[in-house]
C-alpha positions in Angstrom: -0.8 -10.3 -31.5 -1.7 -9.8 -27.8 0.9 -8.7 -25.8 1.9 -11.3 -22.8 0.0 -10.7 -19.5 1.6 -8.4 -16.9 2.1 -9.3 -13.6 0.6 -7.4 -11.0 1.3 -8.0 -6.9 -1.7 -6.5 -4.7 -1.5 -6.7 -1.0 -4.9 -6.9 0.9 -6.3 -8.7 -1.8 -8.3 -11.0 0.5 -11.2 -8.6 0.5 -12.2 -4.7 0.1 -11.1 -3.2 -2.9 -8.0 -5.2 -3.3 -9.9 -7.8 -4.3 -12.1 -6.4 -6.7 -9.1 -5.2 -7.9 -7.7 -8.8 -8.5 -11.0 -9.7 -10.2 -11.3 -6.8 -12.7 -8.0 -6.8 -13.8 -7.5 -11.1 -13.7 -10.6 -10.1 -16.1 -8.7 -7.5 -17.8 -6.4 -11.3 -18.7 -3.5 -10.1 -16.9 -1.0 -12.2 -14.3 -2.8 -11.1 -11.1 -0.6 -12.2 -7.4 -3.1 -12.2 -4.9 -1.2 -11.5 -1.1 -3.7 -11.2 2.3 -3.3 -12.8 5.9 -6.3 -14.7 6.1 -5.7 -18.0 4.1 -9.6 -18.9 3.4 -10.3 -15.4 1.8 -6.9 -15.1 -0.1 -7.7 -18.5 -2.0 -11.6 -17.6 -2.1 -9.7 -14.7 -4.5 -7.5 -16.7 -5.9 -9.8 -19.3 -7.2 -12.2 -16.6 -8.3 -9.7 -14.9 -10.5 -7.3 -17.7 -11.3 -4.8 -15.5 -9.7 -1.4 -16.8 -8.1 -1.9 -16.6 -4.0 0.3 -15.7 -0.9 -0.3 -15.4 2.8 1.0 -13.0 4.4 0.6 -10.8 7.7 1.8 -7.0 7.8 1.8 -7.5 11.1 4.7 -9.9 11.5 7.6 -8.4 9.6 9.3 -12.2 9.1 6.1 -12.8 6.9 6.7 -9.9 4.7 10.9 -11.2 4.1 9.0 -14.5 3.7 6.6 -13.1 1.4 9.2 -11.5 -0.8 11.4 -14.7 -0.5 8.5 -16.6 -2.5 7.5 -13.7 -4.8 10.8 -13.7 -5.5 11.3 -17.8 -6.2 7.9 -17.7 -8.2 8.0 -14.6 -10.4 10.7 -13.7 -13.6 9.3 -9.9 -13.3 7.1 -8.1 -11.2 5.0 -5.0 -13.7 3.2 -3.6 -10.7 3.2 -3.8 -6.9 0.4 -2.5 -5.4 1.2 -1.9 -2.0 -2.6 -2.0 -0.4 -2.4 -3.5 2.4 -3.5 -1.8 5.7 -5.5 -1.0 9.0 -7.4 1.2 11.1 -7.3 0.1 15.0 -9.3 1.4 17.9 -7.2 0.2 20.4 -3.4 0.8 20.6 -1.4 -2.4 20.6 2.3 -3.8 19.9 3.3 -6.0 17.2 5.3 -9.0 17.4 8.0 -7.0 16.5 7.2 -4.2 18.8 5.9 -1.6 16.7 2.4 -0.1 16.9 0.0 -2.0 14.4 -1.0 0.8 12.7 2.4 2.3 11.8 4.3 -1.2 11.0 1.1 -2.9 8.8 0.8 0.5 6.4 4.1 1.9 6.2 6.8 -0.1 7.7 5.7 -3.1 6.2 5.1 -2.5 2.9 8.5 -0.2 2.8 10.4 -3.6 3.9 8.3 -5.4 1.0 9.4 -2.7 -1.7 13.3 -2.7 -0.6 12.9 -6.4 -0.8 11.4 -6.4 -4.8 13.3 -3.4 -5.6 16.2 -5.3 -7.8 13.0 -7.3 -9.7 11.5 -4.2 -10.1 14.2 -2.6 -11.7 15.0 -5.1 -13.9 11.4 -5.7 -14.8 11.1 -2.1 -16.4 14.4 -3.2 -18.6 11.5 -4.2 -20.6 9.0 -2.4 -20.3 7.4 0.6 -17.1 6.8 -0.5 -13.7 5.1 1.2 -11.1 4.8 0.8 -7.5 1.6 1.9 -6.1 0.2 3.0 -2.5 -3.4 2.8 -1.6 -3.0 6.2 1.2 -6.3 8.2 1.9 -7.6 11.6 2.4 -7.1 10.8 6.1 -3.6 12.3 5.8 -5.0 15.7 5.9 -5.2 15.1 9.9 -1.5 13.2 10.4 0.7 14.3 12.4 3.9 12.7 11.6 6.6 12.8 14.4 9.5 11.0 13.8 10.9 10.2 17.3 7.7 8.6 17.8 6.7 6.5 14.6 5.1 4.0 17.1 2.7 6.6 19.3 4.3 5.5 22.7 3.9 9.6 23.6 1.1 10.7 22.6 -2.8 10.3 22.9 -4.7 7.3 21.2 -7.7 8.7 20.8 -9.2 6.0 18.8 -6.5 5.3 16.4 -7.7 7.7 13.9 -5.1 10.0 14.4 -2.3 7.3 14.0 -4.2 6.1 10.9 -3.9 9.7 9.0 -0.3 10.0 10.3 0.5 6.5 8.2 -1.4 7.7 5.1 0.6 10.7 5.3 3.7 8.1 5.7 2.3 6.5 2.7 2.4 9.6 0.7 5.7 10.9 1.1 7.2 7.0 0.6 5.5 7.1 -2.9 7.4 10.9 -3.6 10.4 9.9 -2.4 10.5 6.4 -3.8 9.8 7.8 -7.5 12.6 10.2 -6.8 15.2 7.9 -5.8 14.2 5.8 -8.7 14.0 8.5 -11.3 15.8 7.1 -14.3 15.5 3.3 -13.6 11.7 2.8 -15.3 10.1 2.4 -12.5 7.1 5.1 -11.3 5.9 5.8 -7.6 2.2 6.6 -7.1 -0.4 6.8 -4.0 -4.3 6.9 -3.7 -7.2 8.1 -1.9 -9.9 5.6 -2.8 -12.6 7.6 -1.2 -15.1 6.7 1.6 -16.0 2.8 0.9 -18.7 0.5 2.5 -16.1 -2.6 3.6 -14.9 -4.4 6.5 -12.1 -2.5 6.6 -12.1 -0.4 10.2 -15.2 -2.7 11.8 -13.4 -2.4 15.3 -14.0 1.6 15.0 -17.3 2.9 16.8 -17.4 5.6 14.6 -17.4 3.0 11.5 -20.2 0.2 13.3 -22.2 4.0 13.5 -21.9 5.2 10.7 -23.1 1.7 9.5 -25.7 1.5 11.6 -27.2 4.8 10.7 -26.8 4.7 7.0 -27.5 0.8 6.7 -24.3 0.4 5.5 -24.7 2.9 2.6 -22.4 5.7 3.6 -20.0 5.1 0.6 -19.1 3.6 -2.6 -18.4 0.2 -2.6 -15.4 -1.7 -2.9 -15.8 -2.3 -6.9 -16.1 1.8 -7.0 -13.1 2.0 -4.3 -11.1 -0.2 -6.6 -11.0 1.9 -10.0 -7.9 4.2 -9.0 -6.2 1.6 -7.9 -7.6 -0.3 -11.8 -6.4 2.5 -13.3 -3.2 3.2 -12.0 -2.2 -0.6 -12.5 -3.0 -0.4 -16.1 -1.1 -0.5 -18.9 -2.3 3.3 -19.8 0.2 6.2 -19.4 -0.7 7.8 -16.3 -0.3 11.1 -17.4 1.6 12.7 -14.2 4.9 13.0 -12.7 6.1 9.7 -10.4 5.3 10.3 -6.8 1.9 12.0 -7.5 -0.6 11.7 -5.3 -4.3 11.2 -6.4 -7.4 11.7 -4.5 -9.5 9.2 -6.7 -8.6 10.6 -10.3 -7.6 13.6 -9.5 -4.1 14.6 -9.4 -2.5 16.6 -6.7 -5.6 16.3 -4.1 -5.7 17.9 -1.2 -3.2 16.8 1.1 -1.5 18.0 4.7 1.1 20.3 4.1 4.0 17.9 5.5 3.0 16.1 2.7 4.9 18.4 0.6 7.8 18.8 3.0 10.8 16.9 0.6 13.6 17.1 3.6 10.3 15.1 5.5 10.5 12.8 2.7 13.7 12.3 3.1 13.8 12.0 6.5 11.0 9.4 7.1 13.0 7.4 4.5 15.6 7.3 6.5 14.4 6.6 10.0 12.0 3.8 8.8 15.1 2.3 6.8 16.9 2.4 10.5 13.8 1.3 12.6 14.2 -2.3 9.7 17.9 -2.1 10.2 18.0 -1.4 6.2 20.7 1.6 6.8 23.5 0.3 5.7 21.7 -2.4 3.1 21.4 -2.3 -0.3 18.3 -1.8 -2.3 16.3 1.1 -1.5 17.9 2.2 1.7 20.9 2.6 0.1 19.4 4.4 -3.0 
């Protein structure tokens, strides 16, 4: 007897590898929730796949509570959350809520949209193991994570890139801490490097349109390749390592800045993001 299809929440599955994702494993015949901001692409997916759809931009933080709000009305259990949703910008800008883009669309917002799931979460693994997954990159090697200033105010642009490692490095230590503060409960904490892919993803970088330009477009895999950690890690398989490892494709423990490994960093980021989304004194993660 087959066993009844999981349900599996990726962000940023309009396009990229979030939505090849969606495909292989809506192929794969499980319960596939499709969430991206751009309405025409997310149900291109959806109708592709036969997956369940949401929009949703990272950018606006009432769309994540939103999001969760309906994820929460449609779906009995959630068996993975794939938290893969995210952005490189060239140019410095605020959101709506007054955090730099960057910083709010790959850390602060999915952190909100974990605290928000974390009760389905943990009842979901009642029956059977969950795991929340982060797609972070090797870019974290050149983060520099400063915690009075999650939103760059002080320091130099320079083209974003920096600010972009900086919230892979955020992503990271999120995925060790959240596996250690949910140690016990069922449900796993994992993050990714997918490797360099050929997608939109970055197209407003000048080093990205030349490296395209040069290589035709053929400087990495593509997104199908991109997508097989993230495949992997949302399967039903045993993943073989300790919650909160971090994997540069497959392999586990990749290289990674050395803040990475700073627990008390952990710790720390935990807490002033849970401040910056006046979480402090809620329940759910923030108060785990």
């Amino acid at each position: 007897m087959k066993p009844s299809p999981r349900t599996i929440v990726i962000t940023g599955a309009s396009s990229g590898i979030g939505a090849s994702a969606a495909e292989a494993l809506a192929a794969q015949g499980e319960h596939v929730v499709v969430v991206g901001r751009n309405a025409q692409r997310v149900r291109e997916v959806a109708e592709r796949t036969g997956a369940d759809s949401f929009v949703a931009d990272f950018e606006r933080l009432d769309d994540v509570r939103s999001l969760a709000s309906g994820l929460l009305e449609r779906l009995d259990r959630i068996d993975v959350l794939a938290n893969n949703a995210g952005g490189l910008y060239h140019e410095r800008q605020n959101t709506v809520d007054g955090h730099e883009r960057t910083i709010q669309t790959n850390h602060l917002a999915p952190f909100l949209l974990t605290h928000l799931l974390r009760d389905r979460l943990v009842e979901s693994a009642k029956d059977g193991p969950v795991r929340v997954i982060g797609t972070a990159s090797m870019a974290n090697t050149f983060g520099s994570l400063d915690l009075d200033d999650l939103d760059w105010q002080k320091r130099p642009w320079r083209g974003g890139w920096q600010a972009y490692g900086t919230s892979k490095l955020a992503d990271i230590l999120f995925a060790r801490e959240l596996g250690e503060r949910l140690t016990g409960t069922g449900v796993t904490a994992y993050s990714f490097h997918p490797g360099t892919i050929v997608t939109r993803f970055g197209e407003q970088s000048p080093l990205i349109r030349f490296g395209n330009a040069v290589t035709g477009g053929r400087y990495g895999r593509s997104a199908v390749g991109g997508a097989a950690p993230l495949i992997a890690l949302a399967s039903d398989r045993p993943v073989g390592e300790p919650t909160g490892t971090y994997f540069d494709r497959f392999t586990a423990n990749g290289r990674v800045n050395r803040k990475a490994r700073n627990p008390q960093l952990a710790h720390d980021l935990w807490t002033t993001t849970a401040k910056i989304l006046g979480l402090a004194s809620a329940g759910g993660l923030a108060a785990a």
